[in-house]
C-alpha positions in Angstrom: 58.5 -61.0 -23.4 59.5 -58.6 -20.7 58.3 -55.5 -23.1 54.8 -57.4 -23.3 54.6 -57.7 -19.6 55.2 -54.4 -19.1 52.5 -52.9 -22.0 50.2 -55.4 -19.8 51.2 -54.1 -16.6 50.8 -51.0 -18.7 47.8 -50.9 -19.1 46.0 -53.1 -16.4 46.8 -49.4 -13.9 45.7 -47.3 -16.7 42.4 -49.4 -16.9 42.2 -49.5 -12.7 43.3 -45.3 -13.1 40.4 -44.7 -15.0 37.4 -47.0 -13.2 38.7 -45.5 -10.5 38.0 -41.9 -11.6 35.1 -42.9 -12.7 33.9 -44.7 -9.6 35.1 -41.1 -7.8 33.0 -39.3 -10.5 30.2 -41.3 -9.4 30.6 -40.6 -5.7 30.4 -37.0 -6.3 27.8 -37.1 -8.5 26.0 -39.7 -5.7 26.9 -36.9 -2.5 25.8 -34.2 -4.4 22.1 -35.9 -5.2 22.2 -36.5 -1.9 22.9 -33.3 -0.3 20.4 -31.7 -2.8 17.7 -34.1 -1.6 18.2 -33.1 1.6 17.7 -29.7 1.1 14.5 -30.2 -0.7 13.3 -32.6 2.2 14.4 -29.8 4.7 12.2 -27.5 2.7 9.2 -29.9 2.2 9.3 -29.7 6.2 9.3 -26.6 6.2 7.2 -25.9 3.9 4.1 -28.0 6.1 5.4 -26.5 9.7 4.2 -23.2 7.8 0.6 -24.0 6.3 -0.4 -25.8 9.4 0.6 -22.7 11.3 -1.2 -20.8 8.4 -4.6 -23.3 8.8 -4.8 -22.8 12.1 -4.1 -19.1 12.0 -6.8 -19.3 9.2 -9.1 -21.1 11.6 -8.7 -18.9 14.7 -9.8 -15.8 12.3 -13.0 -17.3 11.3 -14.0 -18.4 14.6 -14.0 -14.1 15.7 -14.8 -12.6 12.0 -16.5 -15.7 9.8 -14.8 -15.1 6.4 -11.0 -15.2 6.4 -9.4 -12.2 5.0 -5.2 -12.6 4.1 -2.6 -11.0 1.8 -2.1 -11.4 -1.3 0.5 -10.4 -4.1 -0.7 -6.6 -3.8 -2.5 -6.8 -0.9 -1.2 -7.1 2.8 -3.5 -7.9 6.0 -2.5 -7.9 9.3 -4.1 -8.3 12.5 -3.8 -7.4 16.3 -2.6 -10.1 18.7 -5.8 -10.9 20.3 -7.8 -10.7 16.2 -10.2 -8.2 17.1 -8.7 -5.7 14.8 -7.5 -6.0 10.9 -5.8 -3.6 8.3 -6.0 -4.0 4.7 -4.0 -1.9 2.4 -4.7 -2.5 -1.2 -1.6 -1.5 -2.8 -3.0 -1.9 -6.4 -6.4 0.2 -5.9 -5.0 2.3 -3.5 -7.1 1.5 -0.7 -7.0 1.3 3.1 -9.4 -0.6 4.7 -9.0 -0.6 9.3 -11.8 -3.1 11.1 -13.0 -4.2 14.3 -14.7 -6.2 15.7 -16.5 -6.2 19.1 -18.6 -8.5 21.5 -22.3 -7.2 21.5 -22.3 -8.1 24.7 -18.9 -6.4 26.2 -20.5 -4.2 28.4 -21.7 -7.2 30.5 -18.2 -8.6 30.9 -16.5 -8.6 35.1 -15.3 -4.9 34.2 -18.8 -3.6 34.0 -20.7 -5.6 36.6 -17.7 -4.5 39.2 -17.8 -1.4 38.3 -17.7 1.4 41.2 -17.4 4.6 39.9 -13.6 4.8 38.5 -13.3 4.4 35.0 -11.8 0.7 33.2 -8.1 0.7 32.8 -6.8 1.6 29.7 -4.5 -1.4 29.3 -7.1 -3.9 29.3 -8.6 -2.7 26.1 -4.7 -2.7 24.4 -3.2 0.3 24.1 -0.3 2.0 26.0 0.1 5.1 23.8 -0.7 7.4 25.7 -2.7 9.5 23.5 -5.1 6.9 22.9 -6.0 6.3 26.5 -6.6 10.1 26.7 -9.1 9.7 23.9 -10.1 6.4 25.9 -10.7 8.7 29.1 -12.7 11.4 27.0 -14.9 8.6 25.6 -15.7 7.0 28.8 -16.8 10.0 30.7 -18.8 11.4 28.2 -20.7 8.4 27.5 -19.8 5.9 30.5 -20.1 7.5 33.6 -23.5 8.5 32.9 -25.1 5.1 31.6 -22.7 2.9 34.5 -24.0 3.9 38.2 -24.7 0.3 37.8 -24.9 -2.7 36.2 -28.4 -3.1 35.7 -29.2 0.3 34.5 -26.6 -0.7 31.6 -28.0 -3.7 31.2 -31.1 -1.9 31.0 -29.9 0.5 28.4 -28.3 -2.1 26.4 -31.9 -3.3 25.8 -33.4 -0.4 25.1 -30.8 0.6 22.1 -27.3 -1.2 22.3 -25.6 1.6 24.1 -24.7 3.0 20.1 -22.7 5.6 21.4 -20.7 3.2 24.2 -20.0 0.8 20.9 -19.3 3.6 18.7 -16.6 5.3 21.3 -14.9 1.9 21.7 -14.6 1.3 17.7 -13.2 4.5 17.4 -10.6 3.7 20.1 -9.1 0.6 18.3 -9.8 1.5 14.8 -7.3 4.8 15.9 -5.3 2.3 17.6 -4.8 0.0 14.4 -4.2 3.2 12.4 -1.8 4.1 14.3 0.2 0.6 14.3 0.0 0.3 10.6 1.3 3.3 9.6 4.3 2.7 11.9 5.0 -1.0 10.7 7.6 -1.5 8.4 9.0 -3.7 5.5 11.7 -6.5 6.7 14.6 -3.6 6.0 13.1 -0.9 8.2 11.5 0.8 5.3 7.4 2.4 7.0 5.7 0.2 4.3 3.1 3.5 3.9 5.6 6.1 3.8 4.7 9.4 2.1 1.7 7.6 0.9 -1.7 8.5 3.2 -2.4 12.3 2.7 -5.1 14.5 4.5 -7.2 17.4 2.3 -4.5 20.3 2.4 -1.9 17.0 0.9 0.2 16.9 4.4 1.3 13.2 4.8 0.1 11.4 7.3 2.2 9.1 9.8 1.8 7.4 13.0 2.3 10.8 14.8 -0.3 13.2 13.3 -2.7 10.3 12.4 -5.8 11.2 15.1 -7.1 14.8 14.1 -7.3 13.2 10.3 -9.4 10.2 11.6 -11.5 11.9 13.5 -13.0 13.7 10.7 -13.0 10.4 8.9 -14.6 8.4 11.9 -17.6 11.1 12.1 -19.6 9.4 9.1 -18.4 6.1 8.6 -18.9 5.1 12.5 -22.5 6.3 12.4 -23.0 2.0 10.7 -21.9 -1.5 11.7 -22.7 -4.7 10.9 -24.6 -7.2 13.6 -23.7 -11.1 13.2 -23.3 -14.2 14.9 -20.0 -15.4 14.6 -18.7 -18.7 14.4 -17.6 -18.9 17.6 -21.8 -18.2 19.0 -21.1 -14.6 20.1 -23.1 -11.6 18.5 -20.5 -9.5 16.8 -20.9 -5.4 15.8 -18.4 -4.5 13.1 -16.9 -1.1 12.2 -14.9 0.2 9.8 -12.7 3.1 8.1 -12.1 3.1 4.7 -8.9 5.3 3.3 -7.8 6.3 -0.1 -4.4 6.8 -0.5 -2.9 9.5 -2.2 -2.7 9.5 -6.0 0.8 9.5 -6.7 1.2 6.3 -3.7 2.6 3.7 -6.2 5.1 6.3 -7.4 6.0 6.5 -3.6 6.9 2.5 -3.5 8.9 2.8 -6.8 11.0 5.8 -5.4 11.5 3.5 -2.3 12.5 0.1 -4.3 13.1 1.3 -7.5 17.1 2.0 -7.0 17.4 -1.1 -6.1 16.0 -2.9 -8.7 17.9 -0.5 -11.6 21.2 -1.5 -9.2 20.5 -5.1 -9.3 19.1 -5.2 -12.7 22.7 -3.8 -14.0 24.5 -6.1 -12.0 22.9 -8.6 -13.8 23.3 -7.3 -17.5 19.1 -7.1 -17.1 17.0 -4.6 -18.4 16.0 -2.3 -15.9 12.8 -1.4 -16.8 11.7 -4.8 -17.6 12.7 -5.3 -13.8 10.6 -2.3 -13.1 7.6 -3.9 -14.8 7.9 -6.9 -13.7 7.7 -6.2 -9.8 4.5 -3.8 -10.2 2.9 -6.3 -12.5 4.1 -9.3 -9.3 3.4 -7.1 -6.4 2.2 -3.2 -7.3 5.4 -2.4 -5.3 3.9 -4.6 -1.5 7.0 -5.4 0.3 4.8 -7.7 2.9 3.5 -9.9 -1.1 2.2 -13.1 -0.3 0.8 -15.3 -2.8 -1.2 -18.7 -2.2 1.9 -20.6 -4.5 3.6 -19.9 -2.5 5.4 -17.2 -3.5 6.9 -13.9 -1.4 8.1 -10.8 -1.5 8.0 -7.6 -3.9 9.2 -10.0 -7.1 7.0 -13.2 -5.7 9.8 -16.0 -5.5 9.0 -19.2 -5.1 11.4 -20.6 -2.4 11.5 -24.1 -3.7 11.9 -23.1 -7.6 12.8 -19.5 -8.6 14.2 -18.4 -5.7 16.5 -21.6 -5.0 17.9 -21.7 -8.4 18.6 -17.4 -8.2 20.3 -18.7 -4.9 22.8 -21.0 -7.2 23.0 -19.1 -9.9 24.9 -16.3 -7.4 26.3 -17.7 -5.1 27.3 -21.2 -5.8 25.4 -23.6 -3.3 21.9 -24.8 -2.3 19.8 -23.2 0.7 16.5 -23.6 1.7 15.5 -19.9 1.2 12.6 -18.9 4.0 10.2 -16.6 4.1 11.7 -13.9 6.1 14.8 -14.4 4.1 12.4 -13.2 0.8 10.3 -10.5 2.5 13.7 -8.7 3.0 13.4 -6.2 0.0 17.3 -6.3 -0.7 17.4 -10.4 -0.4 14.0 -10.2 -3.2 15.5 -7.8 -5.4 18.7 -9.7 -5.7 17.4 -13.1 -6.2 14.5 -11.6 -8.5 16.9 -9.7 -10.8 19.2 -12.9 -10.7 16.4 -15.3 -11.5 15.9 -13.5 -14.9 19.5 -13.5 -15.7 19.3 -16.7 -15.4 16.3 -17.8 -17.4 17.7 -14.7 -19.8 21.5 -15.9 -19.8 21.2 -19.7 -19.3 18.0 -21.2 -21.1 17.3 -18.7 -23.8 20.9 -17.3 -24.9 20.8 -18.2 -28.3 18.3 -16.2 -28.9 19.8 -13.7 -30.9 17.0 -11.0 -30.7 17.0 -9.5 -27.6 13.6 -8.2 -27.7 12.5 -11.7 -28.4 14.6 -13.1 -25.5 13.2 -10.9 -22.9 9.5 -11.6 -24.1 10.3 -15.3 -23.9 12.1 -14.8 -20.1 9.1 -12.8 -18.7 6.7 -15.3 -19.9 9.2 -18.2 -18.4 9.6 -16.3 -15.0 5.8 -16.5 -14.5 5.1 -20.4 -15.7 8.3 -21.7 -16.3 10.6 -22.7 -19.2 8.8 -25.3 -20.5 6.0 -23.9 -21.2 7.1 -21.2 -23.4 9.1 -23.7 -25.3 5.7 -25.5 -26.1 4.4 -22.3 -26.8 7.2 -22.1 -29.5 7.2 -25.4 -31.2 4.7 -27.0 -29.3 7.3 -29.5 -27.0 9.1 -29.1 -24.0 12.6 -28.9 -25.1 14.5 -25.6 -24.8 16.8 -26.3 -28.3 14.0 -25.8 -30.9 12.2 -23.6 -29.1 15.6 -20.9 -29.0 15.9 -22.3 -33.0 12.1 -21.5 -33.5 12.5 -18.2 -31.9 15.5 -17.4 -34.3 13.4 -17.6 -37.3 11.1 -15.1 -36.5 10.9 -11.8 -35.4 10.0 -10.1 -32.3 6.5 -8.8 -33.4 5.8 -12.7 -34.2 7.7 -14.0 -31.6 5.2 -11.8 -29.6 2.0 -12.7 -31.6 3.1 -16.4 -31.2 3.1 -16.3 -27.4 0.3 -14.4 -26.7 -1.7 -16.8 -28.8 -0.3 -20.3 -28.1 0.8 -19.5 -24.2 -0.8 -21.9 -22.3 -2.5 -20.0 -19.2 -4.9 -16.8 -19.8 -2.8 -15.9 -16.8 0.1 -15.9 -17.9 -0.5 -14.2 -21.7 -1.9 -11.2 -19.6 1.1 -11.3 -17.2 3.3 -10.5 -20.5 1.0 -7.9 -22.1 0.7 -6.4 -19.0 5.0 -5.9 -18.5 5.6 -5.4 -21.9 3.7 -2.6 -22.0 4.6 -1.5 -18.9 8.6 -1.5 -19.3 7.9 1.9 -21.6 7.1 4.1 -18.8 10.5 3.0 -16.8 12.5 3.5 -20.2 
């Protein structure tokens, strides 16, 4: 009797031992849905403070230039405080594109109508280098001081033939200007983000020092046109522009920049380096400042909420909400790029045995996702037969097989495009 009390006894704390690690089981499982939830609501918050600051940024551009013009993956824009000025660099093409805009009707404004012989000061239109306000001087006494003894005669003469040369002097002022600023900014690590890149005739590079004598002779033809229209705003707009090719060799200059860190990274990882090589020119072309509509940021275009979050885990062991400035950092991108396909690589498609086949299946899944390549495979969802599918063939039809049965043109092009690509980085 005693014996059976005691295998009762017995048992009744082993019973309450294990709901009870159970039930604790269950409270960590509970906190940790909860803390992950919080972080994706943090993010969703985020996430809208940014595109409506991005819609009404979008809006305040249109009112002064009409259409809105932004960066993309291999394209950044930026523009001067007050809008009136815009550079373009298209890092896939090669092309540098400075505009500005200004009033038709600036020469009508309280500078001009109280003006009494002195010339304007050269902080009002911007600039503080003092270069530029020389050339500002120059400008304005040799076509100013004639056409202003007062403010009817330039009224007068604005009439006649839009005071082209006034117009034309100011342009060339800001478009300088915004040269000048561009080819000074830097990537979110210090890095000039057209270093080595913008060349003159005799191949000297340009910078933000020796950048005026190589406009100049650029300015000559392309200022002689401008566009006329109303923008939305009501005011008559004159637009000028300078248009740049950069050097031949500029994409070689970005992967000199980046490239040791992606082949670092990439081997920290156990990834191939080249396919890291090809996969950032076919994301970004190399842009530092890549922004996609997604959205998605930075030289390997992570998506904060998806790729980027998970490469965060998969390192370091906790969930963040990973912002923008956080990805534009070339060192953070590279990191959590490189990562993410170690992941995808490592973690989803390990069994596959080839490793051909596995990369061509992780650079398909780091553009539209896991899923869809295992539909591609076997036509569901499910990661399992897909890596068993995979098995049974080899990589030439492994290859075949995506290309034809990938969902998105988009995303059968994103794989032709880097594995071809990866050859040139062997």
């Amino acid at each position: 009797m005693t014996k059976l009390l005691y295998n009762i006894i017995f048992f009744s704390c082993l019973l309450r031992s294990q709901q009870s690690y159970e039930d604790f089981l269950l409270q960590q499982q509970q906190g940790f849905d909860q803390y992950r939830q919080s972080i994706t609501n943090e993010y969703l918050a985020y996430e809208k403070a940014e595109k409506d600051a991005f819609d009404q940024f979008k809006k305040d551009v249109e009112l002064q230039w009409n259409q809105f013009k932004g960066s993309t993956s291999k394209t950044y824009v930026s523009y001067d405080d007050d809008l009136q000025s815009r550079a373009s660099i298209d890092y896939e093409n090669g092309k540098l594109l400075v505009e500005v805009i200004l009033d038709k009707n600036i020469f009508e404004s309280e500078e001009i109508n109280h003006f009494d012989g002195g010339i304007l000061p050269p902080h009002r239109m911007g600039s503080r280098n003092p270069t530029i306000i020389g050339n500002y001087l120059s400008i304005m006494c040799s076509f100013v001081i004639p056409l202003l003894q007062n403010a009817d005669h330039v009224k007068q003469e604005l009439a006649e033939n839009e005071t082209r040369p006034l117009f034309q002097g100011l342009a060339k002022t800001k478009i300088i200007q915004k040269l000048v600023k561009v080819l000074a900014e830097k990537d979110d690590d210090g890095n000039v983000i057209l270093d080595k890149q913008l060349a003159d005739i005799n191949g000297n590079n340009i910078n933000s020092n020796n950048v005026e004598n190589f406009a100049e002779r650029h300015l000559k033809k392309q200022l002689k046109t401008s566009k006329d229209y109303k923008a939305k705003n009501g005011k008559g707009k004159k637009l000028f522009t300078l248009s740049l090719n950069l050097k031949s060799d500029h994409l070689d200059s970005r992967i000199k920049k980046y490239g040791k860190e992606i082949i670092k990274q990439a081997n920290r990882f156990n990834i191939d380096p080249a396919i890291a090589l090809a996969i950032t020119e076919t994301e970004s072309s190399f842009n530092p400042k890549a922004t996609s509509h997604i959205p998605a940021y930075g030289l390997m275009q992570l998506v904060p909420s998806s790729g980027a979050r998970d490469a965060y885990r998969y390192v370091y062991k906790k969930d963040k909400v990973l912002k923008k400035g956080f990805l534009y950092k070339p060192k953070n991108n590279i990191e959590l790029g490189c990562a993410y396909l170690a992941k995808i690589r490592y973690d989803y498609f390990k069994s596959v045995r080839d490793d051909n086949s596995a990369y061509m299946c992780t650079i398909a899944a780091y553009n539209t996702g896991i899923g869809n390549v295992a539909k591609a495979l076997t036509g569901k969802g499910k990661i399992k037969p897909a890596t068993t599918r995979a098995n049974q063939l080899n990589s030439n039809q492994v290859y075949n097989t995506l290309i034809r049965d990938l969902k998105y043109e988009e995303t059968r092009n994103y794989l032709k495009k880097v594995w071809a690509r990866k050859d040139k980085y062997l």
